[in-house]
C-alpha positions as CSV (number, residue, x, y, z in Angstrom):
1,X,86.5,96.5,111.7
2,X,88.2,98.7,109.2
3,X,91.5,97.2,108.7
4,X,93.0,100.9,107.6
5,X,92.7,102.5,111.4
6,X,92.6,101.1,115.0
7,X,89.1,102.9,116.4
8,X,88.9,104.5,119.6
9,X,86.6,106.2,122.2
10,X,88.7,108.3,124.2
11,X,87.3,109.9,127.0
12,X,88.6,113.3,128.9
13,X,89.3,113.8,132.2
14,X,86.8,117.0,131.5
15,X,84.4,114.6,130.0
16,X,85.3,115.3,126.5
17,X,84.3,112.0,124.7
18,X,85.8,111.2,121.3
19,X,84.5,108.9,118.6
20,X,88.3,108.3,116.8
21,X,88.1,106.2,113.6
22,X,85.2,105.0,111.2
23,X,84.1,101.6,113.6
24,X,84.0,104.2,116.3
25,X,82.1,106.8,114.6
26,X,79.8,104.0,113.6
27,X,78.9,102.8,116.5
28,X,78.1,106.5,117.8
29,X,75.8,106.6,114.7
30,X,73.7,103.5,115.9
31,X,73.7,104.6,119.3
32,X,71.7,107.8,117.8
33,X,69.7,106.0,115.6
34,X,68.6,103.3,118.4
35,X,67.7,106.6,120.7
36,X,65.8,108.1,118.4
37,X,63.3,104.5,117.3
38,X,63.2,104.4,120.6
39,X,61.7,108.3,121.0
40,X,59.8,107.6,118.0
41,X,58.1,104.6,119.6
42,X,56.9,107.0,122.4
43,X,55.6,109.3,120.1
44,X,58.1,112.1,120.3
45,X,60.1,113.2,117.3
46,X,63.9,114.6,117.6
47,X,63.2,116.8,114.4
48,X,61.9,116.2,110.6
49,X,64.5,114.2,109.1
50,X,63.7,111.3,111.6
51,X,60.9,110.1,110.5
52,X,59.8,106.5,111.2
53,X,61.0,105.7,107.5
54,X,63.9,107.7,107.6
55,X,65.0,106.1,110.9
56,X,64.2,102.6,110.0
57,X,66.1,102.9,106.9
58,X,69.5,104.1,108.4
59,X,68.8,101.1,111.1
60,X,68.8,98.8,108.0
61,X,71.9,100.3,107.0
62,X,73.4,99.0,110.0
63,X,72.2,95.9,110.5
64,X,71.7,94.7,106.7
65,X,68.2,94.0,107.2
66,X,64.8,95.6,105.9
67,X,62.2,96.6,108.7
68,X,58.7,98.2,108.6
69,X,57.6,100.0,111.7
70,X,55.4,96.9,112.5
71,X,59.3,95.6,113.7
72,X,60.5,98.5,115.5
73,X,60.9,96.7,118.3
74,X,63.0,93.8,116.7
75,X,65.1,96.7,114.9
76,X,65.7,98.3,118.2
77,X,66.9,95.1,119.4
78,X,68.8,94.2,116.5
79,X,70.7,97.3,117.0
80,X,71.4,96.8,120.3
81,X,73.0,93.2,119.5
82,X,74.9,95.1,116.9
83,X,76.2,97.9,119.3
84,X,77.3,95.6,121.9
85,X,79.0,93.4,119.5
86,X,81.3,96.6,118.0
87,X,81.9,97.8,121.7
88,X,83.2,94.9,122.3
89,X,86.0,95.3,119.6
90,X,86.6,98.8,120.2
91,X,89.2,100.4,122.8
92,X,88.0,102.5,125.4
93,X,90.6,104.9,126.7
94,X,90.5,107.3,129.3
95,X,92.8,110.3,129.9
């Protein structure tokens, strides 16, 4: 965790949700990225910039590790593990 800013999610009572601080915004990033390896592995694409490279490549980002799309399901489930281990650290507040 950044050690400059406490990172929230904040959610609205009108269902406004709020990624506050750069863990939190982070995490929303790999919750994308997981989505769309995911929609690439049933052969639908969310638009030209994620390409199975592309996509990968920002998943290796997260996780520090290299994958080819022979691994997509291991980088799927290493983000996962990642994404549940930053929840975890992150506060959840509701208004």
């Amino acid at each position: 965790m950044s050690d400059n800013q406490r990172s929230s999610i904040k959610i609205k009572a009108d269902g406004l949700t709020v990624f506050a601080g750069p863990d939190a915004v982070r995490l929303y990033q790999a919750e994308v990225i997981c989505e769309a390896l995911r929609q690439l592995k049933l052969g639908r694409s969310l638009n030209r910039a994620y390409t199975r490279a592309n996509t990968l490549a920002a998943a290796g980002r997260i996780t520090g590790q290299t994958y080819k799309w022979s691994a997509v399901d291991r980088a799927i489930a290493d983000l996962r593990s990642w994404i549940d281990a930053t929840r975890s650290t992150i506060d959840i507040v509701t208004e």
